[in-house]
KOLLOLUM-133529 format. One record per residue: residue number from 1; residue in three letters; x, y, z of N, C-alpha, C in turn. Coordinates in Angstrom, 2 decimals, always signed. Atoms other than C-alpha are relative to their C-alpha. Layout:
KOLLOLUM-133529
- NUM,ALA,X,Y,Z,X,Y,Z,X,Y,Z .
...
END
This chain:
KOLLOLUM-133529
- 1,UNK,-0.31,+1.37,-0.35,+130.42,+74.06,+99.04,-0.90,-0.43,+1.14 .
- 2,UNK,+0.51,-0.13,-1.30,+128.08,+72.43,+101.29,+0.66,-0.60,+0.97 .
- 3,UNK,-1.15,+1.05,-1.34,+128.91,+70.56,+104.58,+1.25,+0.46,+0.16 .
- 4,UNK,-1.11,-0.33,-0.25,+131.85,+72.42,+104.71,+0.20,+1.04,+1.12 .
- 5,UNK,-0.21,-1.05,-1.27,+133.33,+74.88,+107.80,+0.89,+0.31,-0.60 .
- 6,UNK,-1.35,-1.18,+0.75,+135.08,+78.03,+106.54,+0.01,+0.84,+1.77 .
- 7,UNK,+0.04,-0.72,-1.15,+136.66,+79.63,+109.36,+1.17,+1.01,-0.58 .
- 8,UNK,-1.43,-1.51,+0.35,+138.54,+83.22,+108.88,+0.35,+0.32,+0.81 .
- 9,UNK,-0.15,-0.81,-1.35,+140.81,+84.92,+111.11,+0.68,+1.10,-0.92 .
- 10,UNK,-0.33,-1.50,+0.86,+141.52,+88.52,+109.71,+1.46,+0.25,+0.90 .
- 11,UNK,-1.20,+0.07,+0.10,+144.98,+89.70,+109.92,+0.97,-0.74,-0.79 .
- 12,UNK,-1.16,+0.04,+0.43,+148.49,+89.06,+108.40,-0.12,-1.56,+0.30 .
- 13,UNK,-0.41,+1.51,+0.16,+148.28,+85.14,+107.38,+1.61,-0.26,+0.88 .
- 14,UNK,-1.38,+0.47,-0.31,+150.90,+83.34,+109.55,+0.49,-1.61,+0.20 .
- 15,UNK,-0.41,+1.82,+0.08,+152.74,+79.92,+109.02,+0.45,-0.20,+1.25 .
- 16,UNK,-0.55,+0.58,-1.47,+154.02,+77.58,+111.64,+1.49,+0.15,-0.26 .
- 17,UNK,-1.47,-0.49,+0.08,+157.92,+79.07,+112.56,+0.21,-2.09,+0.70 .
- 18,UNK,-0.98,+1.18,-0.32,+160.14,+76.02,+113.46,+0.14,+0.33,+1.70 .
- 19,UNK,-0.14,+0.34,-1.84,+160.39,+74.60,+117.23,+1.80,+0.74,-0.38 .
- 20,UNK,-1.06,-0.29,-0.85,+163.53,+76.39,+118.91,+0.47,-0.24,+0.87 .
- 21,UNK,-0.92,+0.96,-1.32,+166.07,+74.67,+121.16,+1.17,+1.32,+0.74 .
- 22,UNK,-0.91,-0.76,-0.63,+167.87,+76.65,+123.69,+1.10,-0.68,+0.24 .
- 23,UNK,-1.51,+0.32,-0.17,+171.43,+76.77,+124.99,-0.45,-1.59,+1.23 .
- 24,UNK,+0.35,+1.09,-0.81,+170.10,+73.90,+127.39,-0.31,-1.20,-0.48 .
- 25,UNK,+0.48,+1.16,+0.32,+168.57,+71.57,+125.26,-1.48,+0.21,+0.03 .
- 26,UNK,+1.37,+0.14,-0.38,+165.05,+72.83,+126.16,-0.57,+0.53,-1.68 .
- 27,UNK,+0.76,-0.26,+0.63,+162.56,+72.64,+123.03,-1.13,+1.34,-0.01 .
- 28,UNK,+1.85,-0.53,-0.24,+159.63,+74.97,+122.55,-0.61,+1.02,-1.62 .
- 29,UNK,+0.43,-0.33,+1.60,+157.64,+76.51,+119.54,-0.46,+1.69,+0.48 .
- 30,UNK,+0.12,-1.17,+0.29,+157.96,+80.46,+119.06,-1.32,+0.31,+0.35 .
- 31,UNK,+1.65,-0.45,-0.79,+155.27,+82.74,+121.22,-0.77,+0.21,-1.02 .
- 32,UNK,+1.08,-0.50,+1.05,+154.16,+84.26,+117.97,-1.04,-0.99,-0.74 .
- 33,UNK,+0.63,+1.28,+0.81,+153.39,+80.99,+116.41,-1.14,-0.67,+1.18 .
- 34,UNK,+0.50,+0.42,-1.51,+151.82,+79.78,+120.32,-1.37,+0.93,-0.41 .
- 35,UNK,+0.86,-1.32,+0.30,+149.48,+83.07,+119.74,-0.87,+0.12,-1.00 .
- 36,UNK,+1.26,-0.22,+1.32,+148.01,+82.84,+116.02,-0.67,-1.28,+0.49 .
- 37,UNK,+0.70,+1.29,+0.01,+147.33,+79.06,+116.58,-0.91,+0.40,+0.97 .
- 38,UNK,+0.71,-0.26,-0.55,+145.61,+80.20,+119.96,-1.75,+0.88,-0.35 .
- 39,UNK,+1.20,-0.84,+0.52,+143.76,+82.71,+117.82,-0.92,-0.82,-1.21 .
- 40,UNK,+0.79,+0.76,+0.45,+142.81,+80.25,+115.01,-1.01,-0.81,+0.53 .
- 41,UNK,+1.02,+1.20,-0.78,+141.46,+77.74,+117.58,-1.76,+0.97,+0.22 .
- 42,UNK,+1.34,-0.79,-0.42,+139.19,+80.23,+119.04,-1.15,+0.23,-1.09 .
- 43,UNK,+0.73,-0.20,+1.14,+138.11,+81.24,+115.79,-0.99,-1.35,-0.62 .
- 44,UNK,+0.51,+1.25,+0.59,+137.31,+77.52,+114.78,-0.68,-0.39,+1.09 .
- 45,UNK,+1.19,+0.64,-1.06,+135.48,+77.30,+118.35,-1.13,+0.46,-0.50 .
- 46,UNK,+1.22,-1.02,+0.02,+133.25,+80.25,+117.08,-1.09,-1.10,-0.82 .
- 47,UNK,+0.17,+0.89,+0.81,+132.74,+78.35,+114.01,-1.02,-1.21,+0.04 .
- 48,UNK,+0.60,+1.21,-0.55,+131.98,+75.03,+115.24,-1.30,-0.17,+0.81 .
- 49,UNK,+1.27,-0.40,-0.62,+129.57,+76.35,+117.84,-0.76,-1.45,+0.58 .
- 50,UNK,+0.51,+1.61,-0.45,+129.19,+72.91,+119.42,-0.14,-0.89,-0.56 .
- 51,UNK,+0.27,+0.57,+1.01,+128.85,+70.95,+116.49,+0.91,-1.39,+0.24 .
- 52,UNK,-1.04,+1.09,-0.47,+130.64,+67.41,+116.96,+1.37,+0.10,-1.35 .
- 53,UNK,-1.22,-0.41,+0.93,+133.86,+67.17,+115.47,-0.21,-1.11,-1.52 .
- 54,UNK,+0.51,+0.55,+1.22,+133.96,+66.16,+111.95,+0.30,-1.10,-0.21 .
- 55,UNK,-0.34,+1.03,+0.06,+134.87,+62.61,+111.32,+0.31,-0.54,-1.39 .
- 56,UNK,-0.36,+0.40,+1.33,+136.31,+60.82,+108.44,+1.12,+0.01,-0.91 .
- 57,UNK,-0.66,-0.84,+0.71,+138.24,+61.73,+105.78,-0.40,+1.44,-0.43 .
- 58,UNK,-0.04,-1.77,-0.05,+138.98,+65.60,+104.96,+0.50,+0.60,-0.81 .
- 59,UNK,-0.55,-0.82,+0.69,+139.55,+68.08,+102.49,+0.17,+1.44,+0.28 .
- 60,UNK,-0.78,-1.51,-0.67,+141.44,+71.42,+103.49,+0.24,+0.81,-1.26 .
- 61,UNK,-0.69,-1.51,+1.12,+141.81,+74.55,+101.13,+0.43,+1.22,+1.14 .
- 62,UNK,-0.50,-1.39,-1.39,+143.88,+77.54,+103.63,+0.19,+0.53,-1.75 .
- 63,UNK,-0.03,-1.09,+0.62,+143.57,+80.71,+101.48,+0.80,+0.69,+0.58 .
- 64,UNK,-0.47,-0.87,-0.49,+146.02,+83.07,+102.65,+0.32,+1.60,-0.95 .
- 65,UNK,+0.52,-1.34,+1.14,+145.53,+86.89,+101.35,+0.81,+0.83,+1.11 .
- 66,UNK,-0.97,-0.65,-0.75,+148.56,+88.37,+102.30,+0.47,+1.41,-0.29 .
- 67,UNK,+0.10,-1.43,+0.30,+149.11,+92.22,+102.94,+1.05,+0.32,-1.33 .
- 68,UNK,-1.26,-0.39,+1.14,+150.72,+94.20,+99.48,+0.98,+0.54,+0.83 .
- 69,UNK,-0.92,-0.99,-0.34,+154.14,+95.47,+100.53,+0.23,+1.65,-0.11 .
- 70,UNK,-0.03,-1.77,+0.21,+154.20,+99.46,+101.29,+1.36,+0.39,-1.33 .
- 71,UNK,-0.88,+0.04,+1.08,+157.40,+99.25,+99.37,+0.09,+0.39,-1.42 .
- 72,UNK,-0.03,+0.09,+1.19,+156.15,+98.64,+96.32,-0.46,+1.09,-0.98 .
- 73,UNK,+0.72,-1.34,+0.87,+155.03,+101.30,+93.27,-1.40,-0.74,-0.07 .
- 74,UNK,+1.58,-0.06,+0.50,+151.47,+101.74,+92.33,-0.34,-1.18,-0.73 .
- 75,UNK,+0.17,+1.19,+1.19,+151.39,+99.78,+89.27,+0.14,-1.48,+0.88 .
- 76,UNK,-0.17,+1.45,-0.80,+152.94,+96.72,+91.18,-1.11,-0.32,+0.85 .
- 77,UNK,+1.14,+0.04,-0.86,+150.20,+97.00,+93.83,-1.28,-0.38,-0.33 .
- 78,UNK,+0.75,+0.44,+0.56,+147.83,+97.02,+91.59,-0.64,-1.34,-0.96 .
- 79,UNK,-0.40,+1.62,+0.23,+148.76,+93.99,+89.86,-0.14,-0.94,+1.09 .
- 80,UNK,+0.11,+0.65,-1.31,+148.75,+92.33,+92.92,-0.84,-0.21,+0.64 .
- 81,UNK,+1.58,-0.20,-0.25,+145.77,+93.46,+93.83,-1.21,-0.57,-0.69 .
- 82,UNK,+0.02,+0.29,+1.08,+144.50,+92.08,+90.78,-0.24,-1.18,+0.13 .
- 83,UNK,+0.14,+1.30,-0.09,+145.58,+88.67,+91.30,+1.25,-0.13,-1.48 .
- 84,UNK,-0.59,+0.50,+0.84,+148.06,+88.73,+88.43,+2.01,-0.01,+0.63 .
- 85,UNK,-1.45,+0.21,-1.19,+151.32,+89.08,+91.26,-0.21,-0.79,+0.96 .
- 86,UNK,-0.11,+1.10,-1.38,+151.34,+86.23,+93.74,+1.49,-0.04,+0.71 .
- 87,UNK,-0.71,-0.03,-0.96,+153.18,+86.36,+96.54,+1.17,-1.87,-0.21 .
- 88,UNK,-1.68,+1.02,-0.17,+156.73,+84.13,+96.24,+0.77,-0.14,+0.91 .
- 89,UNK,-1.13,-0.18,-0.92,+158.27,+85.06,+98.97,-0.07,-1.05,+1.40 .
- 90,UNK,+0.64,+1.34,-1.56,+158.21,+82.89,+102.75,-1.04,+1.12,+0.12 .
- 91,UNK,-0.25,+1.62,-0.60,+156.37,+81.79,+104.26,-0.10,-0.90,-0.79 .
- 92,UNK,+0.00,+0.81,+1.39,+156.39,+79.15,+102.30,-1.05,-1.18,+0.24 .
- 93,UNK,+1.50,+0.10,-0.02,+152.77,+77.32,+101.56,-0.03,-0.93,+1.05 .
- 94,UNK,+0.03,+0.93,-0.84,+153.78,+73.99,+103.47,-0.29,+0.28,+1.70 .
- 95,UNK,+0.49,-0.20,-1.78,+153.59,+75.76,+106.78,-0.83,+1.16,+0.18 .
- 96,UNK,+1.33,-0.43,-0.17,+150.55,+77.52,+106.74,-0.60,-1.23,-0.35 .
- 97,UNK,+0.64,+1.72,-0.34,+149.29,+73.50,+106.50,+0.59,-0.03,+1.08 .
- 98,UNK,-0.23,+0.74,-0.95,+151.01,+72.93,+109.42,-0.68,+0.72,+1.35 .
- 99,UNK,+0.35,-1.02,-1.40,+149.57,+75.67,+111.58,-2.01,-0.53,+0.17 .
- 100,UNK,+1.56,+1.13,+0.18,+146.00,+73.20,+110.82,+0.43,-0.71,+1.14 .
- 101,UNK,-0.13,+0.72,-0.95,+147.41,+71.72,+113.88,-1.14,+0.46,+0.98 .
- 102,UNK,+1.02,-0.47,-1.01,+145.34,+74.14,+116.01,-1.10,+0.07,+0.39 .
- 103,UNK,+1.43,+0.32,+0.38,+142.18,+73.00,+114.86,-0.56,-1.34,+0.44 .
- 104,UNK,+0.27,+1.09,-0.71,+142.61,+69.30,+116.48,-1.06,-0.05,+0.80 .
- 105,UNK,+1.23,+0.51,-1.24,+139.67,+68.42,+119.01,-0.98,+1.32,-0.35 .
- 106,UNK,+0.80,-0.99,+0.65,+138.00,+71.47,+117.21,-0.67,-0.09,-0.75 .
- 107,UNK,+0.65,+0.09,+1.10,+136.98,+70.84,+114.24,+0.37,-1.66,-0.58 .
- 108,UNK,-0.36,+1.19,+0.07,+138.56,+66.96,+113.80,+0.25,-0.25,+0.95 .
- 109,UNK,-0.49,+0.20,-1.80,+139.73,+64.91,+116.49,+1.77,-0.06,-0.40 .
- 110,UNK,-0.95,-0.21,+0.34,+143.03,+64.69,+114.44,+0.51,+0.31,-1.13 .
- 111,UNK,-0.18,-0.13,+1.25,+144.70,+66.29,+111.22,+0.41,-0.86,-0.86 .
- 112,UNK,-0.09,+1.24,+0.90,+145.70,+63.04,+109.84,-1.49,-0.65,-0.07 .
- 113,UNK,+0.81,+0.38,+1.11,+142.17,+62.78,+108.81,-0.01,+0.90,-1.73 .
- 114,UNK,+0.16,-0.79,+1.62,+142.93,+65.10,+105.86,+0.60,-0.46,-0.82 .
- 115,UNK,-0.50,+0.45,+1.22,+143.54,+63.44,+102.66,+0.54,+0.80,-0.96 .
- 116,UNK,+0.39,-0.81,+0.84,+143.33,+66.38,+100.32,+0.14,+0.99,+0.46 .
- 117,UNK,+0.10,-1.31,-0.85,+144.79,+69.94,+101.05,+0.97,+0.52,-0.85 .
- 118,UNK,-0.12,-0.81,+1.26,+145.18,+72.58,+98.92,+0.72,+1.05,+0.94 .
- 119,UNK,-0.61,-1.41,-0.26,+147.26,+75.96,+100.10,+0.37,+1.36,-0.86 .
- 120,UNK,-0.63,-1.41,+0.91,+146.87,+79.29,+98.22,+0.88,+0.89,+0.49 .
- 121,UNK,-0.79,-1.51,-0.35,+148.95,+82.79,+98.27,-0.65,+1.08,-0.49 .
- 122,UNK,+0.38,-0.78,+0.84,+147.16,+85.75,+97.25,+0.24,+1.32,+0.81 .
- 123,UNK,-0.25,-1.24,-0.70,+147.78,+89.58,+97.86,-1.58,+0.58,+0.14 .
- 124,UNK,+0.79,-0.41,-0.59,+145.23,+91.32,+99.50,+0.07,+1.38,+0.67 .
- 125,UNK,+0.33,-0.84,-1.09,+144.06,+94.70,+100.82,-0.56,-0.33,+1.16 .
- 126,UNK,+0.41,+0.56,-1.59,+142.40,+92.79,+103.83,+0.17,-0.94,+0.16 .
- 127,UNK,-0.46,+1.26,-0.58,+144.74,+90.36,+104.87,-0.60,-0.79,+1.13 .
- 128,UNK,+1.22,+0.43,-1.05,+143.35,+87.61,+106.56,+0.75,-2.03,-0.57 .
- 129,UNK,-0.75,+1.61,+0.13,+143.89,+83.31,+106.43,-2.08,-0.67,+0.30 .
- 130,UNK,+0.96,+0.99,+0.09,+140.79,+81.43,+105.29,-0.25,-1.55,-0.19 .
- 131,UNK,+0.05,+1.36,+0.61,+140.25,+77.75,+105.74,-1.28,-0.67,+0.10 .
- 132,UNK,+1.21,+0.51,+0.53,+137.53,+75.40,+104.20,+0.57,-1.30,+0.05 .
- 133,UNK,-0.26,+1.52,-0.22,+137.50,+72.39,+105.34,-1.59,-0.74,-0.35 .
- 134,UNK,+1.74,+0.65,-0.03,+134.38,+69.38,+104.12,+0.28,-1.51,+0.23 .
- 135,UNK,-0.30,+1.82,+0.22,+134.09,+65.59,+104.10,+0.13,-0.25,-1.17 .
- 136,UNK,-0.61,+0.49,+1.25,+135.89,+63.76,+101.49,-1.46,-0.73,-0.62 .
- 137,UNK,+0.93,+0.82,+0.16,+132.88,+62.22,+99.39,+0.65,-0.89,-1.37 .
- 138,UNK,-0.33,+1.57,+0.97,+133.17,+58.99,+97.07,-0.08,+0.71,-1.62 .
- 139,UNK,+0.43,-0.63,+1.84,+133.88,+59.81,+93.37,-0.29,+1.44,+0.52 .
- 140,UNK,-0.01,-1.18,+0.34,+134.59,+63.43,+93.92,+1.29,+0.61,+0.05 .
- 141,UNK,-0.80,-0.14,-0.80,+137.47,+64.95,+93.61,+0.36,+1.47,+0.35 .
- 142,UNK,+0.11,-0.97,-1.02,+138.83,+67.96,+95.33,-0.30,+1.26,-0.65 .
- 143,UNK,+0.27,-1.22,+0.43,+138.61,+71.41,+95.54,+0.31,+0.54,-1.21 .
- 144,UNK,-0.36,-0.48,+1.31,+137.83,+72.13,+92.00,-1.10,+0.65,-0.60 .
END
């Protein structure tokens, strides 16, 4: 794809957990979730490498290639491995889009330029969360 920025961060794909309210009333969004986004950003600084942020409209594909369960038998694994077992289970695809928040003043100046956004599941021996982001162009349509 050209014009596009793929940025990977290796490890265990992780969605955005839900803000948590304490016994007080006080808001705040789970460290773990605080932590990948921190680590995506970085990743999408590498990426970017000074480049101005992208402008426009936007099309998003997040790949997520999520570890096989030790659990499972051989056969299953292999299937999976395969591509003919996709992962069903949470997180569930909508929030691995939402964790595209961390990419603001990074790579866009805001995610409501993305028109178009795709979210896979796939099992993987080297889990990891790939996203491909390009400019929307006229008469094309998406990731296909």
């Amino acid at each position: 794809m050209t014009d596009s920025i793929i940025v990977e961060l290796a490890g265990a794909p992780m969605a955005k957990e839900r803000v948590r309210v304490t016994k007080t009333g006080h808001a705040y969004t789970p460290e773990r979730t605080v932590n990948y986004e921190a680590r995506l950003a970085h990743a999408a600084q590498i990426v970017m490498n000074g480049r101005p942020l992208l402008d426009g409209p936007l099309e998003v594909l997040v790949e997520t290639y999520m570890p096989v369960p030790e659990s499972k038998p051989k056969k299953w694994k292999d299937a999976a491995l395969s591509g003919q077992i996709r992962p069903t289970k949470k997180p569930d695809w909508d929030n691995f889009g939402k964790i595209l928040d961390s990419m603001n003043l990074i790579v866009w100046a805001d995610d409501a330029q993305i028109v178009d956004g795709r979210v896979v599941k796939w099992y993987s021996a080297r889990p990891r969360m790939v996203v491909v982001v390009r400019p929307v162009k006229q008469n094309e349509g998406a990731f296909s």
